[in-house]
C-alpha positions as protocol buffer text, in pm:
chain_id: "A"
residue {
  index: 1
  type: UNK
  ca { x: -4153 y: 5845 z: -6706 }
}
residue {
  index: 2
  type: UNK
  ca { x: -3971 y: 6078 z: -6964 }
}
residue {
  index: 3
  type: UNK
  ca { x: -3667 y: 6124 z: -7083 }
}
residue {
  index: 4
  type: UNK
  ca { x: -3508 y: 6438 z: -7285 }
}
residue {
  index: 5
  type: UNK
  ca { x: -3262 y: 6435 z: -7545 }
}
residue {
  index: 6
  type: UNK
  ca { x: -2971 y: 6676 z: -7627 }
}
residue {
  index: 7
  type: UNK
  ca { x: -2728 y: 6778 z: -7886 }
}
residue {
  index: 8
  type: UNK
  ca { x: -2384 y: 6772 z: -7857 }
}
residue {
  index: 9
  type: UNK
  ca { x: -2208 y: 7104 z: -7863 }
}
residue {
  index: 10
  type: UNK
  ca { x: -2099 y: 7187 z: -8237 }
}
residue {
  index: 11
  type: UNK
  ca { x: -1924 y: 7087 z: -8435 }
}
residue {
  index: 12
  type: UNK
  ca { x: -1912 y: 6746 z: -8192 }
}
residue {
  index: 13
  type: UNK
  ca { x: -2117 y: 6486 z: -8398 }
}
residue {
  index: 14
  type: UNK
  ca { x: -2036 y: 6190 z: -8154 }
}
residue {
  index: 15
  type: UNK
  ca { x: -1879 y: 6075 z: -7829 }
}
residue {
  index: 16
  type: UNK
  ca { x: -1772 y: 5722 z: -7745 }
}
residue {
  index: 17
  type: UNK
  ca { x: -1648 y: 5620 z: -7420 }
}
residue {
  index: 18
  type: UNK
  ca { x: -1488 y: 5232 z: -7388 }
}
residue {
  index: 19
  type: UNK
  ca { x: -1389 y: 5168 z: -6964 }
}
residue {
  index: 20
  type: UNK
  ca { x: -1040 y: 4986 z: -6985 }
}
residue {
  index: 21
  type: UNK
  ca { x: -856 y: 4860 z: -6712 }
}
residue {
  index: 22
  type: UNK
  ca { x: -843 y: 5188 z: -6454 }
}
residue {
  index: 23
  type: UNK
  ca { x: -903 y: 5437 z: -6770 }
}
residue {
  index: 24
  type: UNK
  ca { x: -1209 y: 5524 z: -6986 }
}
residue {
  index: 25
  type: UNK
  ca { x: -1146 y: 5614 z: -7298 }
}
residue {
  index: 26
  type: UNK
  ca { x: -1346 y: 5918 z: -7461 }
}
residue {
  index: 27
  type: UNK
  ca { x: -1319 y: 5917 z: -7786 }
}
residue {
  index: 28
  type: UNK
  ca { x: -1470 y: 6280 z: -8011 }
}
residue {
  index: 29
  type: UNK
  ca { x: -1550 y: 6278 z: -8351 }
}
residue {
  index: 30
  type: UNK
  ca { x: -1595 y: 6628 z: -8499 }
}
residue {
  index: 31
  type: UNK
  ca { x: -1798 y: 6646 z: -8832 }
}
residue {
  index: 32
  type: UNK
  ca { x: -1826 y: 6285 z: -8808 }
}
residue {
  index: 33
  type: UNK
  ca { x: -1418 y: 6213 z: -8844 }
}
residue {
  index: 34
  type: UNK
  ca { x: -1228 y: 6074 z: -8571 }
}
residue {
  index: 35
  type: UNK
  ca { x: -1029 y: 6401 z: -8410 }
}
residue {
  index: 36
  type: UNK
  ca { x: -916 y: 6227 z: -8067 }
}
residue {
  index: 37
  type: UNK
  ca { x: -922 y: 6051 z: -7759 }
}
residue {
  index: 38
  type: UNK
  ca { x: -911 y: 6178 z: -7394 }
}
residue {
  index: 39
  type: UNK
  ca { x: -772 y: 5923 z: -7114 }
}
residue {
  index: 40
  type: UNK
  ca { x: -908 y: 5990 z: -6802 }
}
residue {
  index: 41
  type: UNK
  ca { x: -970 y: 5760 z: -6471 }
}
residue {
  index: 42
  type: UNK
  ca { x: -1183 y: 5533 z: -6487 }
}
residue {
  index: 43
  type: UNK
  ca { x: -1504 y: 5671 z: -6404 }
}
residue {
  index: 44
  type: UNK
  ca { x: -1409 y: 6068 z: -6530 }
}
residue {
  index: 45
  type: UNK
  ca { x: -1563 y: 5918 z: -6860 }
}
residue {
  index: 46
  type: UNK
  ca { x: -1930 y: 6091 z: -6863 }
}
residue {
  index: 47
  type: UNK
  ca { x: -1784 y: 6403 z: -6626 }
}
residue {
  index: 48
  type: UNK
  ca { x: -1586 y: 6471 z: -6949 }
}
residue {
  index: 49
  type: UNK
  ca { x: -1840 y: 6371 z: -7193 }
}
residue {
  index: 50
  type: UNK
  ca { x: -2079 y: 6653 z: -6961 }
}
residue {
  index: 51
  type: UNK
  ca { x: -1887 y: 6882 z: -7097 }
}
residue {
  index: 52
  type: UNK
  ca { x: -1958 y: 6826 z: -7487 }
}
residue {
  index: 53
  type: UNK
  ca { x: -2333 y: 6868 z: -7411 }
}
residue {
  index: 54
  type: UNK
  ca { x: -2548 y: 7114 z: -7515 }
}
residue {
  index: 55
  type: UNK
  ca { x: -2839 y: 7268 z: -7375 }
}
residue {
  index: 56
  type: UNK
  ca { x: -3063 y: 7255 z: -7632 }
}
residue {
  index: 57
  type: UNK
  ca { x: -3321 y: 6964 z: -7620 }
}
residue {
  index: 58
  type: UNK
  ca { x: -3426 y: 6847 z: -7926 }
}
residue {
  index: 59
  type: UNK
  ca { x: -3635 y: 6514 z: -7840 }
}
residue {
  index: 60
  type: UNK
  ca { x: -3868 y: 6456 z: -7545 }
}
residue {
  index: 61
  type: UNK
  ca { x: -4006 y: 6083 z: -7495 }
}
residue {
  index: 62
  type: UNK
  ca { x: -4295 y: 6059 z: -7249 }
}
residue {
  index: 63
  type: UNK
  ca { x: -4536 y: 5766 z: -7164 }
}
residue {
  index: 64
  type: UNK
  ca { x: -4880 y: 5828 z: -7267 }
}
residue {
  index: 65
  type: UNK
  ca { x: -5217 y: 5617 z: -7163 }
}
residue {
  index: 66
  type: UNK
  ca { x: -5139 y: 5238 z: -7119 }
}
residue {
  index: 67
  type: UNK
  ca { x: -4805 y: 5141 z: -7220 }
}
residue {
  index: 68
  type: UNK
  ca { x: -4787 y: 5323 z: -7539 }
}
residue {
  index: 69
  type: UNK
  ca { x: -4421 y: 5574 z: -7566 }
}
residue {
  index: 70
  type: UNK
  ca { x: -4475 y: 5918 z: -7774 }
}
residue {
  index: 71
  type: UNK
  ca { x: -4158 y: 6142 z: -7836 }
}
residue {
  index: 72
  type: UNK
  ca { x: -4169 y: 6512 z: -7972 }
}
residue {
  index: 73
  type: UNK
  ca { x: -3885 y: 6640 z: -8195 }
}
residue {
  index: 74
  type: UNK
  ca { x: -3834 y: 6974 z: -8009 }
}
residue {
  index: 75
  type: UNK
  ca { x: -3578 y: 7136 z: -8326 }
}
residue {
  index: 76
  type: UNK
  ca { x: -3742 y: 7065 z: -8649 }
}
residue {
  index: 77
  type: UNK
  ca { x: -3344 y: 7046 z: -8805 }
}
residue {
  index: 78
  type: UNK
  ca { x: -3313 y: 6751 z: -8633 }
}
residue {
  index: 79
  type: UNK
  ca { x: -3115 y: 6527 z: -8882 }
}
residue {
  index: 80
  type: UNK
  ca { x: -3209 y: 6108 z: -8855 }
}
residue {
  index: 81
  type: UNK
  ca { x: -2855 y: 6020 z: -8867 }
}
residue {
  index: 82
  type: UNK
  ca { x: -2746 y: 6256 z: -8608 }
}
residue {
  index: 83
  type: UNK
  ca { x: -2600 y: 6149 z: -8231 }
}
residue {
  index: 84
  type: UNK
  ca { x: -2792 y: 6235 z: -7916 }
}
residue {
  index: 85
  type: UNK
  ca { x: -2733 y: 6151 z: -7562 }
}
residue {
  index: 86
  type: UNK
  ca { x: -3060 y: 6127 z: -7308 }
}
residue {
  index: 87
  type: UNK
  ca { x: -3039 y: 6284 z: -6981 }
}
residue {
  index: 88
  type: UNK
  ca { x: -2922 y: 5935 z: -6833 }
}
residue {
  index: 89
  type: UNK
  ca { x: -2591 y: 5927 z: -7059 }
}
residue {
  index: 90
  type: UNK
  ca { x: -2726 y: 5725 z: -7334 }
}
residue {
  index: 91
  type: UNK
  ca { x: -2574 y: 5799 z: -7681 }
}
residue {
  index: 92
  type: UNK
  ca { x: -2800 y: 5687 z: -7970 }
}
residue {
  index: 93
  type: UNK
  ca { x: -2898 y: 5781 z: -8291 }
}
residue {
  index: 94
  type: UNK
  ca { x: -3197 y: 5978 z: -8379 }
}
residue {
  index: 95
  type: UNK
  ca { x: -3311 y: 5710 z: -8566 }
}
residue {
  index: 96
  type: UNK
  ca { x: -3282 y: 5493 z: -8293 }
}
residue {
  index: 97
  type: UNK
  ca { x: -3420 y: 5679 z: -8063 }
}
residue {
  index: 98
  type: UNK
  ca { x: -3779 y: 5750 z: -8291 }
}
residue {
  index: 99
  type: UNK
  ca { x: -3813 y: 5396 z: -8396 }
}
residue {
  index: 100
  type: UNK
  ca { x: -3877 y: 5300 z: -8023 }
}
residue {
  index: 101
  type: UNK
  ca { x: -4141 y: 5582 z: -8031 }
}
residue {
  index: 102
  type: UNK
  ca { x: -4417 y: 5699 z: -8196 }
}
residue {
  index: 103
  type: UNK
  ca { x: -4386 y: 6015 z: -8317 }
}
residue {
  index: 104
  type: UNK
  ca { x: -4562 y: 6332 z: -8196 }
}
residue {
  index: 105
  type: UNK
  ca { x: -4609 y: 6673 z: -8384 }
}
residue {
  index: 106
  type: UNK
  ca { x: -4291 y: 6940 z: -8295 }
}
């Protein structure tokens, strides 16, 4: 199994979606301040968020021999504190995402 991880389109530093009622909420932060929130049906959340996705990959997580996880940092810029959504939606930190791993050479 692998999963790849992508920026968001600049200067997007992080995307938050909260499902209320019939709505989800997508909330943008650009240069990590609050700039808005998009109300959209419920479900429209990640269509939306699609759109605030680059296509640059910057992490790759694969499973090597046993059970053992190894990621590759694909951009060497690649900042521990920035927000990066896997190819299955999930928004984490960098940080997060490497201390589940062990790290591979670029």
């Amino acid at each position: 199994m692998s999963t790849d991880y992508y920026r968001f389109n600049k200067p997007i530093t992080s995307i938050r979606i909260e499902s209320e009622g019939s709505h989800d909420k997508v909330s943008v932060w650009v240069d990590h301040a609050a700039s808005g929130t998009l109300v959209v049906n419920k479900g429209q959340g990640y269509d939306i968020l699609k759109m605030f996705v680059s296509s640059e990959k910057v992490l790759h997580s694969y499973a090597g021999p046993g059970a053992t996880a190894f990621i590759n940092k694909c951009v060497l810029d690649l900042s521990d504190d920035e927000y990066v959504i896997s190819d299955s939606g999930r928004i984490s930190m960098v940080r997060d995402v490497l201390s589940e791993r062990t790290l591979k050479g670029a």
